[in-house]
Structure formats: C-alpha cells, structure tokens
C-alpha positions as CSV (number, residue, x, y, z in Angstrom):
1,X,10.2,-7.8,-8.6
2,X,9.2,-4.1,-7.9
3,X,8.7,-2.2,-4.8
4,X,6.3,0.7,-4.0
5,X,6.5,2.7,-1.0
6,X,3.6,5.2,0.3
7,X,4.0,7.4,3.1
8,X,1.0,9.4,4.2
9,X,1.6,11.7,7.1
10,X,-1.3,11.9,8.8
11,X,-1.4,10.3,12.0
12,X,-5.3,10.0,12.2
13,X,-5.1,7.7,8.9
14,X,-3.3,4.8,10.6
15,X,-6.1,4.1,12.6
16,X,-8.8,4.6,10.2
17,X,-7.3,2.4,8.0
18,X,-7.1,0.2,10.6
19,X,-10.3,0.0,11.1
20,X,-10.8,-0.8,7.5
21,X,-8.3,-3.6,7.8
22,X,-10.7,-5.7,5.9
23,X,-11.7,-3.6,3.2
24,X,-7.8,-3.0,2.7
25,X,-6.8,-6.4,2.3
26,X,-9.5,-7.1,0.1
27,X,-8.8,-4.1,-2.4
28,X,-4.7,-5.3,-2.4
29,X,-5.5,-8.7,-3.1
30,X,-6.8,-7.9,-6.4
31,X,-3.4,-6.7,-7.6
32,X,-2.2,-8.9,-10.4
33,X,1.8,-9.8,-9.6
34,X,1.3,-9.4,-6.3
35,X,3.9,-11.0,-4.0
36,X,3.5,-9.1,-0.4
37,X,1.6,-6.3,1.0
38,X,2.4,-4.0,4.3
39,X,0.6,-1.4,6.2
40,X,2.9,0.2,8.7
41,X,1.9,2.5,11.5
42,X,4.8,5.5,11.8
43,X,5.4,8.0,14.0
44,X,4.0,10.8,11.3
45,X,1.4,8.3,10.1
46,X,1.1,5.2,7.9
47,X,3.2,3.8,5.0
48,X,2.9,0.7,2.6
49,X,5.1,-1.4,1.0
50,X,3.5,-3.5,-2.2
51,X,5.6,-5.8,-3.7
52,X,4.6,-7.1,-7.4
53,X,6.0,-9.4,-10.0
54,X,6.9,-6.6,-12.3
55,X,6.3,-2.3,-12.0
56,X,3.1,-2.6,-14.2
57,X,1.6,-4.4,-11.6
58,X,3.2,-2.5,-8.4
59,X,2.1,1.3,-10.3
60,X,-1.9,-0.2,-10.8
61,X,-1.6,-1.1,-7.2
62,X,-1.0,3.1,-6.6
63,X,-4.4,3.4,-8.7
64,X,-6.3,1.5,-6.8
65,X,-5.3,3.4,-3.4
66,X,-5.4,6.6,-5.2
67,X,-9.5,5.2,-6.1
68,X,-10.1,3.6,-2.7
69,X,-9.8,7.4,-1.0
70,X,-11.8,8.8,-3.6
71,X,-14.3,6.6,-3.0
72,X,-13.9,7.0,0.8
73,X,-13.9,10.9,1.6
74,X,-14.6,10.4,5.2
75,X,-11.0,9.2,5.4
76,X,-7.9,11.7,5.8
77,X,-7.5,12.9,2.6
78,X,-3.5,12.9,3.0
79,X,-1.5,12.9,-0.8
80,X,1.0,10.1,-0.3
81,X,5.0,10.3,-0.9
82,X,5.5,7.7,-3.3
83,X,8.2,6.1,-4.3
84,X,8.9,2.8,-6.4
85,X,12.0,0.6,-7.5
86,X,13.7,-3.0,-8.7
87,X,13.6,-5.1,-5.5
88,X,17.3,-6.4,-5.9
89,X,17.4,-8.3,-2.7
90,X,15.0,-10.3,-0.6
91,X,15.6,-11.8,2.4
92,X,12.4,-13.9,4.2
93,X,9.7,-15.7,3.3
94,X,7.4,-14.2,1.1
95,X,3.8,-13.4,2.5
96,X,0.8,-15.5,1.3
97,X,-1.1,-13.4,-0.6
C-alpha cells in the first residue's frame, strides 16, 4: 500500500471543503486502488490522507485534487505540502470505500 499526505494551510479551506463534503467524496471514490480516504481539520488548516493499493494510484489521486481546485476557483487557492510513502504498518479496520 502507499500513503499520501496533503497539508493546505489555509484555515478558511477546511470549512469550504466541508461544505463540499459531497462533491469530495464523490471525486476520491473514483481513485482506482483506493483503500481509505481522510479529510482532517488542523489547527493551520486541512490535510488528507489517501491510501491506495500501490503509488500509481495514490499520485493520480494528487491529480485529481490538483484538477478539482482548478475547476473550483472560488475555493482557497492554497498549494498543498505533499508528501507520499510505503504504508509499512496498519493497524484498524480499513474504511469502506
């Protein structure tokens, strides 16, 4: 499995994606390999964690955010920190996606 992490730091995005909740969840399911999504609200504004079957799938899940803002320039236009990586342990169940 392989992890991506995006951090935007824009408080005002949390809640706009929030708001959007639907529209996000649609977009993510359409990520081949996918095995769990999550939208966290931070203290300097929102991050996700995608987790996919293998890094092709996790790094098309990056172009379809990177897509969904350019298609939605009311939103906070906030260039994410992003980060990826071999998930080498799991502990949970794994979301039903």
């Amino acid at each position: 499995m392989y992890a991506m992490i995006r951090t935007f730091e824009n408080p005002e995005l949390a809640d706009a994606l929030a708001a959007r909740s639907d529209e996000v969840e649609s977009l993510i399911r359409r990520v081949d390999g996918l095995r769990s999504y999550h939208l966290i609200r931070t203290d300097a504004g929102v991050s996700s964690l995608t987790v996919c079957d293998d890094k092709a799938s996790a790094e098309a899940s990056v172009q379809m955010v990177m897509e969904f803002f350019q298609s939605h320039p009311e939103l906070p236009q906030v260039k994410p920190q992003v980060t990826g990586g071999e998930v080498i342990v799991q502990l949970g169940a794994v979301a039903a996606v």
